[in-house]
C-alpha positions in Angstrom: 19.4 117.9 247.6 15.8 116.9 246.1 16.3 115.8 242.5 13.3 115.1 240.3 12.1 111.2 239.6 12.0 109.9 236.2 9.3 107.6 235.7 9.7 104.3 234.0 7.0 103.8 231.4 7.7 100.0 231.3 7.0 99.7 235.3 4.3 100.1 237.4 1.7 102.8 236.5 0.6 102.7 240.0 4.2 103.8 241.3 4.7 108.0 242.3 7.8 109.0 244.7 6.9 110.5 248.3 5.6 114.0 247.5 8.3 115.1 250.3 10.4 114.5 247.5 8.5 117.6 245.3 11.0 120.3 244.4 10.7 123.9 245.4 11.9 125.4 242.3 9.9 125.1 240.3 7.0 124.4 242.8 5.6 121.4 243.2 7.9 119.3 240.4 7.7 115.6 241.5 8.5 113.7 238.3 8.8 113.2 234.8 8.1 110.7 232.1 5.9 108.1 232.0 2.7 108.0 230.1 -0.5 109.4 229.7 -2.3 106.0 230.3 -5.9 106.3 232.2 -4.5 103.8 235.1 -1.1 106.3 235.9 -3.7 109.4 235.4 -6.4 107.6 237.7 -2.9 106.7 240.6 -1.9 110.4 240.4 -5.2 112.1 241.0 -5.6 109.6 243.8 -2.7 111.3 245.4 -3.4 114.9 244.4 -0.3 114.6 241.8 -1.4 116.3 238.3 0.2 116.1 234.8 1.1 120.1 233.6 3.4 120.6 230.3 4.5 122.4 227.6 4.3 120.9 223.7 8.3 119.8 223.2 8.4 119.1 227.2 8.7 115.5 229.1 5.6 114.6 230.8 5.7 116.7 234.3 4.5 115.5 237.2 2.9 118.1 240.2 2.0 118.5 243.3 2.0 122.1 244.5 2.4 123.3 248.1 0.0 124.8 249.1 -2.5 123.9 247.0 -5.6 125.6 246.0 -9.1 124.7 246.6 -12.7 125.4 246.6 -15.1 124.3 249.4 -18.2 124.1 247.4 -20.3 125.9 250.2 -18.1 128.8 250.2 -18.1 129.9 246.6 -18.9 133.6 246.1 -22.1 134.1 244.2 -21.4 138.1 243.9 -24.7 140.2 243.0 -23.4 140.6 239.3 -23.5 137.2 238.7 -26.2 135.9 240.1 -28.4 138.8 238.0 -26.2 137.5 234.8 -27.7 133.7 235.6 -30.9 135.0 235.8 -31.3 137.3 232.9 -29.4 135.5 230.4 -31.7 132.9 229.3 -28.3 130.3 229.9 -28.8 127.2 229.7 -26.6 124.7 232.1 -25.4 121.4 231.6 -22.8 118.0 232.5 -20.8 115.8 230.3 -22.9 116.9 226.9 -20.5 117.8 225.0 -17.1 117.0 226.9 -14.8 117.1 223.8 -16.4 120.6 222.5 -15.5 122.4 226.4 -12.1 120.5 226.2 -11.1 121.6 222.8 -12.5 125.4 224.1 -10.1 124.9 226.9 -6.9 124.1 224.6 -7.9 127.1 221.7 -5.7 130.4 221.7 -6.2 133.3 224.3 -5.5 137.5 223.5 -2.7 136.5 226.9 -1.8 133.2 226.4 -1.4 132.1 222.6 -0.1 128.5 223.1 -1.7 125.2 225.1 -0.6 123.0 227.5 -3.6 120.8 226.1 -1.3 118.8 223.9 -2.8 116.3 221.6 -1.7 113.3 223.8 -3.4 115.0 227.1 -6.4 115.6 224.8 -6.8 112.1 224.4 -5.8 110.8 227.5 -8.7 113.3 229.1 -11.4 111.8 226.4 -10.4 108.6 227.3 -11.0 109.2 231.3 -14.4 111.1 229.9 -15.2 107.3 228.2 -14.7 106.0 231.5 -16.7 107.8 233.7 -14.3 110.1 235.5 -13.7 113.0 233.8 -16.4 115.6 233.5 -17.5 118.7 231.5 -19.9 121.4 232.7 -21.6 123.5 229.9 -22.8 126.4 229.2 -24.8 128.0 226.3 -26.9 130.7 225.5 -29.1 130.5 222.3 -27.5 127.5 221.9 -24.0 128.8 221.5 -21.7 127.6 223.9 -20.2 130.7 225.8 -18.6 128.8 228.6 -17.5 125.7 230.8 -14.8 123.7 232.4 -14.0 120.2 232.8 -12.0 117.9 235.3 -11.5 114.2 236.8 -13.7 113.1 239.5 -13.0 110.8 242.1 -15.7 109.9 244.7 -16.2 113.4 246.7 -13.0 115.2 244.8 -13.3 116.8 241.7 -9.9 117.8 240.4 -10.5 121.3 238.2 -8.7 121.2 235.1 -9.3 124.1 232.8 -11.9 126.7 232.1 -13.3 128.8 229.5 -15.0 131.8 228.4 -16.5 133.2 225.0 -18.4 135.4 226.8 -18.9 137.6 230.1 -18.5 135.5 233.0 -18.7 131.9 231.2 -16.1 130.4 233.3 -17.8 131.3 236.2 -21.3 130.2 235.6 -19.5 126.8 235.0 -18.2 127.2 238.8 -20.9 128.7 240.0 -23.1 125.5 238.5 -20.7 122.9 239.3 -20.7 124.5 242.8 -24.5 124.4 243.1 -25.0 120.8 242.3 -22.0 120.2 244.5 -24.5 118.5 247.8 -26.5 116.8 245.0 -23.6 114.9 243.8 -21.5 114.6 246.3 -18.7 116.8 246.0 -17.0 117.8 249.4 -14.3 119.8 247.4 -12.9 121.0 244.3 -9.3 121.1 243.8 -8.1 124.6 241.8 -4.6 123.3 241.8 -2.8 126.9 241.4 -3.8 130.0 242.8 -4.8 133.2 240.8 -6.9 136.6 241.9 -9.5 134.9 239.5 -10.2 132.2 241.7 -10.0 133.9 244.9 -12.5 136.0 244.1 -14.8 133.3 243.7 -13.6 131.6 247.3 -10.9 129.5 246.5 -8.0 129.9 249.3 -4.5 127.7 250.1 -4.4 124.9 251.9 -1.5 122.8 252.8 0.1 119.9 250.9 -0.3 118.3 254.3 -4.0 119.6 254.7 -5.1 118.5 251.2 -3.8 115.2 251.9 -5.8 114.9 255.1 -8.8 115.8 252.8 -7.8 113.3 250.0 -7.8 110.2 252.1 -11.3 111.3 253.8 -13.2 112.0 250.5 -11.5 110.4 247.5 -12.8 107.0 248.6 -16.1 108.5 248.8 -19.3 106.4 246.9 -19.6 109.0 244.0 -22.9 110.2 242.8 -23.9 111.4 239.4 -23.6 114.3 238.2 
């Protein structure tokens, strides 16, 4: 019987168990504990594991199967929101104002009051920002920011995190932008972690853990470009 792995903050940060070992109920479980330190957040990504928890929670430790993804090229750009980009006078940015998209991310929603944005994954996400791996993408209209998302990047991989919208379609403009400057940067694929009708609308479909893995160890090596 899988069990789940408690991780030992005093030992290696480097150290995850075999993702065989993931549970399937809940999904994906690997582990707990640990930290929030930018070296165990930089080992996990490496290996398509992700921290996901509630305030009051342990630290949780995930690695879904299957796992969703976008392949930049493949992102639906439907009629209604390519005439939004163009009429709206938007205007589109990276890493201007990480902390603003992140703290968007974590407010309140009409169907989901609370945050798995704790304080301590706040921080630990502004710290990677400080280092150069984690990313925002902005969006604003008359200056206003109406929309954007943010995530860690790791030479062609960029691990999706959270999105937002204060207006019509905000989240997806971020997508749609991040997806567009995808070549340009080098981004081969962006991982979408769980799947939702949200994101398969846009393109995003299921791949294997196994699959995903492949795809890790080809890109996440990769010589990363700005973006």
């Amino acid at each position: 019987m899988k069990r789940i792995t408690w991780l030992d903050p005093e030992a290696s940060r480097e150290w995850f168990p075999p993702l065989e070992q993931a549970l399937e109920d809940p999904p994906g479980l690997l582990a707990a504990g640990g930290d929030l330190s930018s070296e165990r957040l930089l080992a996990a990504y490496r290996r398509g594991i992700f921290p996901w928890y509630s305030p009051g929670q342990p630290i949780l430790w995930w690695c879904p199967d299957p796992r969703t993804v976008l392949f930049p090229a493949q992102f639906r750009l439907h009629r209604s929101l390519a005439k939004t980009m163009r009429n709206k006078g938007l205007d589109l940015s990276f890493n201007q104002d990480f902390e603003a998209v992140i703290d968007a991310c974590a407010a309140p929603r009409a169907r989901s009051p609370g945050t798995w944005i704790t304080p301590e994954m706040r921080a630990a996400y502004v710290e990677l920002h400080r280092l150069g791996f984690a990313h925002s993408v902005e969006v604003r209209s008359a200056g206003a920011l109406v929309g954007g998302l943010y995530g860690v990047r790791l030479g062609g991989v960029f691990f999706g995190e959270s999105m937002f919208s204060r207006a019509r379609d905000g989240s997806k403009i971020a997508l749609a932008h991040l997806s567009a400057s995808a070549p340009a940067s080098g981004i081969a694929l962006i991982d979408c972690q769980m799947p939702s009708a949200h994101l398969a609308s846009l393109g995003a479909r299921s791949l294997s853990r196994a699959q995903f893995q492949a795809l890790l160890e080809r890109w996440v090596s990769r010589a990363p470009r700005a973006l």
